[in-house]
Structures are given as structure tokens and as C-alpha cells.
C-alpha positions in Angstrom: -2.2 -3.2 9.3 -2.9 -5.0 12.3 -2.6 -2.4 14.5 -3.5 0.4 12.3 -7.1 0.2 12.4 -9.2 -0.2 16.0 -13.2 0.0 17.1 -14.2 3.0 19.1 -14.8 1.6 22.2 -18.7 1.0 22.8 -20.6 3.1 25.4 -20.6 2.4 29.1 -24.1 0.6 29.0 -22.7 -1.8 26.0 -24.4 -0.7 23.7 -22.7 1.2 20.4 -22.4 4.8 21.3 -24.0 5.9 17.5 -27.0 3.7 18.6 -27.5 4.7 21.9 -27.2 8.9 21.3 -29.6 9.0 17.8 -31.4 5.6 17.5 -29.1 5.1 14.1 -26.3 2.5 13.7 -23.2 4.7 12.5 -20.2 3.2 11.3 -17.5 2.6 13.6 -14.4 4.8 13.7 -11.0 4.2 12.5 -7.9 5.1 14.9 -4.5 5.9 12.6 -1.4 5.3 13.7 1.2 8.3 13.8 3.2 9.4 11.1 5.5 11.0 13.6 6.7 7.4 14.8 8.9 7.3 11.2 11.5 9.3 10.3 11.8 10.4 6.7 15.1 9.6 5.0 14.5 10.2 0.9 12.4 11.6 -1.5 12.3 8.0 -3.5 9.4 9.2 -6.6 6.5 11.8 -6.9 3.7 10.6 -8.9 -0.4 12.4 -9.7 -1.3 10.7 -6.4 1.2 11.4 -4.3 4.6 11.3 -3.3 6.6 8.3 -2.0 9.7 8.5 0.5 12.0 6.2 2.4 11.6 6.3 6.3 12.8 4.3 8.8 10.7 3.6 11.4 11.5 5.0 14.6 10.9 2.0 17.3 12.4 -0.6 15.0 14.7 1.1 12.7 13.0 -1.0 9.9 13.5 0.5 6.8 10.0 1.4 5.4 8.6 3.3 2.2 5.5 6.2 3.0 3.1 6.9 0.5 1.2 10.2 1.5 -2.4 11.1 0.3 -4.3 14.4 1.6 -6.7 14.1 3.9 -9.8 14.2 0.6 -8.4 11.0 -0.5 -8.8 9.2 2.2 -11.2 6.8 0.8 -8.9 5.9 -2.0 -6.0 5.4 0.3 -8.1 2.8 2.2 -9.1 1.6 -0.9 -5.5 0.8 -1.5 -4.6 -0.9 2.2 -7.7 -3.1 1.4 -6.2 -3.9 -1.5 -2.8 -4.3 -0.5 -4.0 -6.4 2.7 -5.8 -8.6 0.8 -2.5 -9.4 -1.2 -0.4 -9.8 1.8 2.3 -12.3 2.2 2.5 -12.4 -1.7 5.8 -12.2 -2.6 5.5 -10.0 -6.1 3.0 -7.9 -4.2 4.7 -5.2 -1.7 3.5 -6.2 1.4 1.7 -2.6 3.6 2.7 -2.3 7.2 0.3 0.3 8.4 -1.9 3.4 7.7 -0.6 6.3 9.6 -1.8 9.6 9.6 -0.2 13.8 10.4 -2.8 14.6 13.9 -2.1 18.2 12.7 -2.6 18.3 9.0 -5.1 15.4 8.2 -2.7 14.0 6.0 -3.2 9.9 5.8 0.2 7.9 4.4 0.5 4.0 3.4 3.3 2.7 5.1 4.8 -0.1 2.9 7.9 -2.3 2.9 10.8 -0.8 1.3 12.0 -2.7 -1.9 14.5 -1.1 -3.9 14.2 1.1 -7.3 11.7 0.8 -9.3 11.9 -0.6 -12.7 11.9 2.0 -15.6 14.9 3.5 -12.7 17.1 1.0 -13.5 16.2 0.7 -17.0 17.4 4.0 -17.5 20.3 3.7 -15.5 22.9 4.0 -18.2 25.7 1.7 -17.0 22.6 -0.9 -16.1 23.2 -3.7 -18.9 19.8 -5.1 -20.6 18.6 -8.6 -18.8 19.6 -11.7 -20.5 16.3 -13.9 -22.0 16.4 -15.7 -19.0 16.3 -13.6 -16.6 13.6 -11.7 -18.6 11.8 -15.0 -18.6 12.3 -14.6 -14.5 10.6 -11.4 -14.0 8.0 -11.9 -16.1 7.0 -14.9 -13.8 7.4 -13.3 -10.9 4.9 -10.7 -12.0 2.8 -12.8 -13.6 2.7 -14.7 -10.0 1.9 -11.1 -8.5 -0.8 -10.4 -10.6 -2.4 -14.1 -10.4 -2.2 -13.6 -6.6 -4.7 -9.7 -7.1 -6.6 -11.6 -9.3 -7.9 -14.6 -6.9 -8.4 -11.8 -4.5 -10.9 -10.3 -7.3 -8.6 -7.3 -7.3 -7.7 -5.3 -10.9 -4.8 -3.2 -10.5 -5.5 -1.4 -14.0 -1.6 0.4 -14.0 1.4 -2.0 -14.4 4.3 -0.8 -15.7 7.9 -0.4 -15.2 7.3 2.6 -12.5 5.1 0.1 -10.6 7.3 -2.8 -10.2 10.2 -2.6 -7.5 13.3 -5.0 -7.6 14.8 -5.9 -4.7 18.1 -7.4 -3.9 18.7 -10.7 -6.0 16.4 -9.3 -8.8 12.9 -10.1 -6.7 10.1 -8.1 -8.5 7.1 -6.9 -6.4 3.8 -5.1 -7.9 3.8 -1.2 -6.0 0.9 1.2 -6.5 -2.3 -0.1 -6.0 -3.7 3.3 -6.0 -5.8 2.7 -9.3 -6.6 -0.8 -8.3 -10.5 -2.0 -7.9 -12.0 -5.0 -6.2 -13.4 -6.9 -9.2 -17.3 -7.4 -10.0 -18.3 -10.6 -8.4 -18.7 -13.4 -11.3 -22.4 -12.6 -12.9 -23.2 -9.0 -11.5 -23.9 -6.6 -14.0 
């Protein structure tokens, strides 16, 4: 998200441009990336909050997955990028590349690495045969790990379950949809 989110410039005379015009500090304004800079490959899941595809980004040819929220929601999808961001570099957490947004339809979208299927997929995949204890015992501590990780950053995800964990190649588990996800009460507030 580095590059996803930038200042408005402040007015000519250095001073902020909400302050100058009407006396009264405004928040400053967030600049989106473009959605048009990926190129969607797969419908990968639709869920109450949104829908989810594979894209490959268009400079890099990463391999990315976009989660798209209408333009109401927006304060819930940067709700989520807080969230995500503040789990970054956590490797049971999926780590969020950017926050992109459709100039033309107000549409904002999460763009997050791409992991694999998720896990109630592949438990339902009939030819998939069930995980021995061990490596049961594996991705449990993996999400454990995850879920320590969202927890020292005060953050409650409030929705894991086999939908919202991805597995990767080698079996690596990683927590996905933060969307319900709130910054815990600081220790003592009521």
C-alpha cells in the first residue's frame, strides 16, 4: 500500500488548502491507484461483501487476487487495508498490495497476493485425501501464528473458517478476509 495512498498537495502559500479556503482543518485526501493497471483472469469466490478474482497485474505480470467493494463501503474496505497493513509481512496473514479504485464507477478493490484455494475448496474436493495428524497439527500452527500475529496488532478478525484460510503451494496456510475484522479496545477502555 505504499503507493496507494498520497497527501493532496498543500496550497501554494504552504499552508493546507482546507485551512486556508474555510478557516477549518479538513482531512487530507486519499489518491487510489487504478484498477485498470490489472487484468482480470478468474472469478476465484463471491461472498456478502463482495466478489474476489485472480488478476495479473499489468506492469509486472505478478499474479494478484482483487477484492471489489462499491463505492458505499469504502470505509470498510479501508478498514480492511488498515487491518491487513498492520499484519504485513506475517506469513499466515495474506499480505495487501494496494487499494485501487474504477475512475468511472467509484468502485474501490483490495489488491492482495494471490495464494491458492481456499480451504473448505479443497476439503470438498473429492479426490483431496483428509490430512494426516501431523500435518493437521501443522496448519493449526500456522494459523494459530496468523491469528497471534492480528492479535498483538489489537486486531479481531471475528470470521475464521475454512473459506478464510488460503493454502499455498507446500501446504502454507494464510488468514484472507479481514472484512469483518475490528481494531481491538485498548486494554481498560470501556
Amino acid at each position: 500500500m505504499a503507493a496507494a495512498a498520497t497527501r493532496k498537495r498543500p496550497a501554494p502559500d504552504g499552508t493546507h488548502a482546507a485551512t486556508a479556503a474555510g478557516g477549518e482543518s479538513k482531512l487530507a485526501r486519499i489518491t487510489l491507484g487504478s484498477i485498470y493497471d490489472y487484468e482480470k483472469l478468474e472469478v476465484l469466490g463471491e461472498g456478502s461483501f463482495g466478489v474476489v478474482v485472480k488478476a495479473r497485474h499489468r506492469a509486472t505480470g505478478e499474479a494478484v487476487a482483487v477484492k471489489r467493494a462499491r463505492a458505499s463501503d469504502l470505509r470498510a474496505v479501508l478498514r480492511e487495508a488498515g487491518c491487513l497493513a498492520a499484519c504485513r509481512g506475517h506469513p499466515s496473514v495474506v499480505g495487501i498490495r494496494d487499494v485501487v479504485e474504477d475512475a468511472a464507477t467509484g468502485d474501490v478493490f483490495l489488491v492482495m497476493e494471490f495464494v491458492g484455494a481456499s480451504l473448505r475448496r479443497l476439503q470438498r474436493a473429492e479426490a483431496r485425501p483428509r490430512l494426516p495428524e501431523a500435518g493437521t497439527r501443522a496448519l493449526m500452527r500456522q494459523l494459530l501464528r496468523g491469528a497471534e500475529r492480528m492479535h498483538r496488532a489489537r486486531i479481531i478478525h471475528r470470521d475464521i473458517k475454512p473459506d478464510n484460510i488460503l493454502v499455498g503451494p507446500g501446504g502454507a496456510v494464510k488468514i484472507c478476509d479481514l472484512g469483518l475484522a475490528t481494531p481491538a479496545r485498548p486494554e481498560g477502555a470501556v
